[in-house]
C-alpha positions as CSV (number, residue, x, y, z in Angstrom):
1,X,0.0,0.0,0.0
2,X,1.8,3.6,-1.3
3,X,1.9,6.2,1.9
4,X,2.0,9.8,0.7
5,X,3.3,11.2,-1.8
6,X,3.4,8.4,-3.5
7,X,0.0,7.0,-5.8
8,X,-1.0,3.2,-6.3
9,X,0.3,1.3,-8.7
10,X,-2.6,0.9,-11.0
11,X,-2.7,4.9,-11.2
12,X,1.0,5.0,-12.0
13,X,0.3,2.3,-15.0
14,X,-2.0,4.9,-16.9
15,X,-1.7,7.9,-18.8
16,X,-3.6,11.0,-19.8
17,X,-1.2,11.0,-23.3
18,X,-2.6,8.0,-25.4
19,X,-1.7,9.6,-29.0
20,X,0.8,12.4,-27.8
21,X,3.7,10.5,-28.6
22,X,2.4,9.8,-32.2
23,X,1.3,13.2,-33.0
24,X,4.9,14.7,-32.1
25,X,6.1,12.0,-34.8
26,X,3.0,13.0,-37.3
27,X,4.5,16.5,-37.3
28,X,7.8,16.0,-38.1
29,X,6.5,14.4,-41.5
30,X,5.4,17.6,-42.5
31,X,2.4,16.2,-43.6
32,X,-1.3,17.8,-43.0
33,X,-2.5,16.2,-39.8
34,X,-5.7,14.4,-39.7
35,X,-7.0,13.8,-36.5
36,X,-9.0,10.6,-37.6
37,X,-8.7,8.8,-33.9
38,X,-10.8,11.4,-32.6
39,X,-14.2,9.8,-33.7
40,X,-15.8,13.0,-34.0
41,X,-19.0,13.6,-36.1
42,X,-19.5,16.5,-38.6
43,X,-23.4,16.5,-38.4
44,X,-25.4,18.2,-36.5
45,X,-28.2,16.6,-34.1
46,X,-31.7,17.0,-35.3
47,X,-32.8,20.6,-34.3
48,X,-35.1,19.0,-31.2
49,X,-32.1,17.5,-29.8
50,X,-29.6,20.6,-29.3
51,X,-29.2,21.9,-25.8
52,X,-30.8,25.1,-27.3
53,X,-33.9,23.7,-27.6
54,X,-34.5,22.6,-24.1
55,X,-36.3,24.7,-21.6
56,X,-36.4,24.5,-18.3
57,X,-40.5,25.8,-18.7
58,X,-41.2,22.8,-21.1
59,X,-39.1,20.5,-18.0
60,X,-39.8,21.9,-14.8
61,X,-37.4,19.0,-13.0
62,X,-34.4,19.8,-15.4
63,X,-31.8,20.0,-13.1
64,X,-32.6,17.9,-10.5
65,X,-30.9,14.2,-10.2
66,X,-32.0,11.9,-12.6
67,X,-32.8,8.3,-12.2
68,X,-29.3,6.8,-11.7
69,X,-30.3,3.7,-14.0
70,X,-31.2,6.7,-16.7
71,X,-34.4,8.6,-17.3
72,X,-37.1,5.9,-17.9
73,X,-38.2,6.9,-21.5
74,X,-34.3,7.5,-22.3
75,X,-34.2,3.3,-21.5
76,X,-37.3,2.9,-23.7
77,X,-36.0,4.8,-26.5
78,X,-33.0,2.5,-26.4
79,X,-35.5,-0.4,-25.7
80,X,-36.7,0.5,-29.7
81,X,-33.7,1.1,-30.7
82,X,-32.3,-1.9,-30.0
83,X,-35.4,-3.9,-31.5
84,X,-35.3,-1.9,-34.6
85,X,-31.8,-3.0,-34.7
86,X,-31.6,-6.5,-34.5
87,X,-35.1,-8.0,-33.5
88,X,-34.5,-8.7,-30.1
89,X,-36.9,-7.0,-27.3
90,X,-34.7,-6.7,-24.1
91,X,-35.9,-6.4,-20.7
92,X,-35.9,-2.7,-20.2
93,X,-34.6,-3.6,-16.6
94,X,-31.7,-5.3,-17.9
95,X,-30.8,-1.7,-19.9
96,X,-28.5,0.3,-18.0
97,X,-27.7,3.9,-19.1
98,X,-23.8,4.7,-19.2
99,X,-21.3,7.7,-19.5
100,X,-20.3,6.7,-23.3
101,X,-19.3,3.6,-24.6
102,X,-16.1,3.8,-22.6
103,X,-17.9,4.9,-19.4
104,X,-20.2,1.5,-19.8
105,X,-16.9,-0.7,-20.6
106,X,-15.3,0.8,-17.6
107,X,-18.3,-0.1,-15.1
108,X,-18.3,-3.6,-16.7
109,X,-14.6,-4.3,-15.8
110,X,-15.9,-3.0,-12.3
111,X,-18.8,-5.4,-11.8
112,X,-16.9,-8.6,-13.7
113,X,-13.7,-8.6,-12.8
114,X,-11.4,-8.8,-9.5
115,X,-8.1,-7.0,-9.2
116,X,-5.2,-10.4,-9.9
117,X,-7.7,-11.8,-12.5
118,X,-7.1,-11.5,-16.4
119,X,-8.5,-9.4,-19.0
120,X,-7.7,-11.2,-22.8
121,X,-7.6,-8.3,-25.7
122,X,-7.3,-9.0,-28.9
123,X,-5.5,-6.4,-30.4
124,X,-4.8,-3.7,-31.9
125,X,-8.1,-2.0,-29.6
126,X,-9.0,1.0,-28.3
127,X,-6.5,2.3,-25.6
128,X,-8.9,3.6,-22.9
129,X,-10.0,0.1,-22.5
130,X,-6.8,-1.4,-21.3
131,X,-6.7,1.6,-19.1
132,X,-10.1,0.7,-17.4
133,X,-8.6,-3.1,-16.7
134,X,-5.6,-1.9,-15.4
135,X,-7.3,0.8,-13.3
136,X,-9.5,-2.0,-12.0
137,X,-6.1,-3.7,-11.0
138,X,-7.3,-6.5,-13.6
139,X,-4.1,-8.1,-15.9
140,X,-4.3,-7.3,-19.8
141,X,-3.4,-9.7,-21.8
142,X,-2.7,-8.2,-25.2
143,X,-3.0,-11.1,-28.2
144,X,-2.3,-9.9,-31.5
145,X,-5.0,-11.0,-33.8
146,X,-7.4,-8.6,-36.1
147,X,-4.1,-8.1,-38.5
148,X,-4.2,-12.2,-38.5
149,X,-7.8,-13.0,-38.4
150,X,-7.9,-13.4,-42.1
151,X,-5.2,-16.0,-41.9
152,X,-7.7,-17.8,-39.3
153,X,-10.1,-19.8,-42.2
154,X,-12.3,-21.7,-39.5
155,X,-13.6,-22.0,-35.6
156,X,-11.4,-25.0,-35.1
157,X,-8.4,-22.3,-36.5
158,X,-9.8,-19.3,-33.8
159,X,-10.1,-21.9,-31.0
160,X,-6.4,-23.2,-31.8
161,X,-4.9,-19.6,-32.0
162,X,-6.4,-18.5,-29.2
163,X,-6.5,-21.2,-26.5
164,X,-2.6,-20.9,-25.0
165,X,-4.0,-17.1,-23.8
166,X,-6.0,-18.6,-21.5
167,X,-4.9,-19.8,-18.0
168,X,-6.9,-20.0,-14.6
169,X,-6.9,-16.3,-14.0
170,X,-8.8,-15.3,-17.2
171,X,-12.2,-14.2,-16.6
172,X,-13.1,-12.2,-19.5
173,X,-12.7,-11.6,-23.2
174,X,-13.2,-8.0,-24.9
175,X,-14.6,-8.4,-28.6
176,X,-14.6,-5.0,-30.3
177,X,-16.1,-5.8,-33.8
178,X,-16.1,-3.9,-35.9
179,X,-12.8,-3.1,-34.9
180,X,-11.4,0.3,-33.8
181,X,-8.6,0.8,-35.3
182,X,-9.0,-1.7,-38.1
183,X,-12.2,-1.8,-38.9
184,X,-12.7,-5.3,-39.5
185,X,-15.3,-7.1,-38.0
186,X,-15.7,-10.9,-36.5
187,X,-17.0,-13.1,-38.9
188,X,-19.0,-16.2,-38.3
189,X,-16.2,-18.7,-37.9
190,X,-14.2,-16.7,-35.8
191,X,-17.7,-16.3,-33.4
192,X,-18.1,-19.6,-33.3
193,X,-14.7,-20.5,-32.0
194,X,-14.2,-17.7,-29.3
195,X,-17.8,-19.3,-28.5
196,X,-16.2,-22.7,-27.9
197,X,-13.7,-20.9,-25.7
198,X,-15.9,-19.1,-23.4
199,X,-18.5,-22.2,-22.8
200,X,-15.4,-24.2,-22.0
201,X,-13.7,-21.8,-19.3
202,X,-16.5,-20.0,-18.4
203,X,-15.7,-16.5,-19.5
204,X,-17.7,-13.6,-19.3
205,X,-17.7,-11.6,-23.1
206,X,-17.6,-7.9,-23.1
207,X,-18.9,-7.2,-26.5
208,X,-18.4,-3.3,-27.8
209,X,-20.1,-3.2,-30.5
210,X,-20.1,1.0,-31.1
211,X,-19.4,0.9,-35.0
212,X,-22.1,-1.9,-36.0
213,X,-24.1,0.8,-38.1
214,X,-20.7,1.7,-40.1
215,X,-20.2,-1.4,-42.7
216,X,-20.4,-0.8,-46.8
217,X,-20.8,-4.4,-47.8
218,X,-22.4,-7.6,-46.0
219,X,-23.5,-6.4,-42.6
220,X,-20.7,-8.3,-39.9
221,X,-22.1,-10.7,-37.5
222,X,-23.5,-9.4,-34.3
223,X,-21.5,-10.4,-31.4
224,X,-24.3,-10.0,-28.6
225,X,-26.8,-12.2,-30.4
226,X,-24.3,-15.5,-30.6
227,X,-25.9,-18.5,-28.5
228,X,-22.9,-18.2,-25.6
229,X,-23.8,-17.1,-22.0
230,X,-21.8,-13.6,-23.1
231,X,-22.7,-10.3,-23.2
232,X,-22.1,-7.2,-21.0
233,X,-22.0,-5.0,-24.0
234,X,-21.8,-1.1,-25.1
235,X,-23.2,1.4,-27.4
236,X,-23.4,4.7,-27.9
237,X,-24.9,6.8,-30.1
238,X,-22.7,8.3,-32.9
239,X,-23.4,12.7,-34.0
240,X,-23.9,13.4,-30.2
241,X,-20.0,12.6,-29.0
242,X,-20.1,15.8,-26.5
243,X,-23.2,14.3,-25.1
244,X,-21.4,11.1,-24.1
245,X,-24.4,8.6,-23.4
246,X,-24.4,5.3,-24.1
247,X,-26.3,1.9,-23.2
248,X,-25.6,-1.8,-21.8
249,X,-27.9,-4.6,-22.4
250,X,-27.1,-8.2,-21.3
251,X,-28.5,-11.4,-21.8
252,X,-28.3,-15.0,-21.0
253,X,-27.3,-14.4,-17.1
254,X,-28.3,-15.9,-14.3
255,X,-28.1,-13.2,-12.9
256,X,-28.3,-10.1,-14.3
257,X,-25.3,-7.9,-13.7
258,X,-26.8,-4.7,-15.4
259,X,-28.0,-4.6,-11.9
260,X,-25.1,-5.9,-10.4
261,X,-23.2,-3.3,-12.6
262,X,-25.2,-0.7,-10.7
263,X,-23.2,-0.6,-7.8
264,X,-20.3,0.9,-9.0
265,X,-22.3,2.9,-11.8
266,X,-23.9,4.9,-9.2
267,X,-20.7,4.8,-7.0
268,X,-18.4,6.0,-9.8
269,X,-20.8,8.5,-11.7
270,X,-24.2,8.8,-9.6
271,X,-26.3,10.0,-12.6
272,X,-26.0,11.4,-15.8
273,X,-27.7,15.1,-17.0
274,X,-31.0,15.7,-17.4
275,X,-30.5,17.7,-20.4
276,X,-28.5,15.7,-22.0
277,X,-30.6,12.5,-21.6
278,X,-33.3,14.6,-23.1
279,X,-31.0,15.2,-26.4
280,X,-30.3,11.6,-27.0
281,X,-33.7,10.9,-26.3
282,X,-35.4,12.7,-28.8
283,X,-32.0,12.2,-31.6
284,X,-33.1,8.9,-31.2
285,X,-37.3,9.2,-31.1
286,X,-39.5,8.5,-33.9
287,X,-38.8,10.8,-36.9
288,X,-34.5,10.1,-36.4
289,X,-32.0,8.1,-36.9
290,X,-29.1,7.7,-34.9
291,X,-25.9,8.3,-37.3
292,X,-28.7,10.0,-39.9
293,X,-29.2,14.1,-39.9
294,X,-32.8,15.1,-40.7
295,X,-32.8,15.7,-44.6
296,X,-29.5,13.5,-44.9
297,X,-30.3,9.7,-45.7
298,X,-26.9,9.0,-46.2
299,X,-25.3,6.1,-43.6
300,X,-22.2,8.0,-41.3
């Protein structure tokens, strides 16, 4: 245990500067930088959705607490959401309302996962998430595999790969598909093996699945709908990036841990804003698309 001045060791593994070192190498190319990790949006939100529009006369309790599961027809708006989606009608009490994508990630590592215990990643992936394990005092285990998964023809392939990454202390398996940074997505096979995997050692799945709207050609495989006991997973929704909502369904548990993840939701973030649970709301009503502007049909 550190005594003053010094911090824990988990705080002293993470870092504030994910890209800073790249960017300093970026500029000594002397080539225009194009800052394409951001994930930034250039649309506007549909006119009912920006902060201007929302009055405090039209919501009399807009800046008191909200509910620290979410506002209640924010969770049914993602309730259709996620029907619209993919077909599947989720419990709305299994829906739990999250700061972001990352912010739901983080609060999964929380609920799933005990400091010692192991965290398997198939890389490349987004940073922040390594930095929720190790914050969480949870063991990354990096495996390099989206630049390989083409070389990986069938499950019995995946299952072969990815097996010797396994050992007593893994608990957990992230799955970012599509991928950030690649962005190539899990395919059937590959699903089918990491499925073997996690029946066998009885994993938990963490399955971010942010960027399943963006695909040009066949649509990927959904990650959350394979038959394995899996899926803590996160969403968010993609033009309202200052907003920073997101949401976690999960299925196939016996016991739920959306309200098991609770606990250190409320701990680590009690609630989320009014007025900005309003503006997703209504970007994501009737009438809007999430990833669409009003007038603009074209896919993000």
């Amino acid at each position: 245990m550190p005594r003053f001045p010094a911090f824990t060791e988990s705080a002293r593994s993470l870092t504030d500067e994910v890209f800073s070192h790249l960017f300093s190498r970026a500029r000594r190319s002397g080539h225009p930088i194009r800052a394409l990790h951001v994930g930034d949006t250039y649309l506007q939100p549909p006119e009912c959705a920006r902060v201007e529009s929302i009055r405090c006369s039209d919501h009399p309790r807009l800046y008191n607490y909200a509910p620290v599961r979410g506002e209640t027809e924010l969770i049914a708006a993602f309730q259709r959401r996620i029907l619209e989606c993919t077909g599947e009608e989720i419990d709305p009490d299994l829906i739990q309302v999250t700061l972001g994508a990352t912010g739901g990630i983080a609060v999964t590592i929380d609920a799933l996962l005990s400091p010692g215990e192991e965290l398997i990643l198939l890389a490349p992936f987004w940073p922040l998430v390594r930095g929720s394990a190790r914050r969480r005092g949870v063991r990354v285990i990096e495996v390099p595999f989206w630049d390989l998964a083409e070389h990986l023809h069938n499950a019995e392939d995946t299952v072969s790969y990815l097996r010797p990454y396994i050992t007593p202390q893994t608990t957990a398996i992230y799955l970012n598909s599509p991928n950030n940074p690649t962005g190539k997505a899990l395919q059937s096979h590959h699903l089918e093996g990491i499925a073997r995997l996690v029946e066998e050692n009885e994993l938990w799945v963490i399955a971010d699945e942010v960027y399943e709207e963006l695909w040009f050609h066949e649509k990927p495989p959904c990650v959350w709908r394979h038959p394995c006991d899996s899926p803590p997973r996160g969403r968010r929704s993609l033009p309202l990036q200052s907003i920073r909502h997101g949401w976690s369904p999960h299925r196939l548990c016996p016991r739920p841990p959306s309200r098991n993840g609770r606990h250190p939701r409320s701990t680590n973030l009690y609630d989320l804003l009014c007025p900005s649970s309003l503006s997703v709301r209504w970007s994501s009503g009737p009438g809007h698309s999430i990833g669409v502007a009003p007038g603009d049909e074209k896919t993000l």
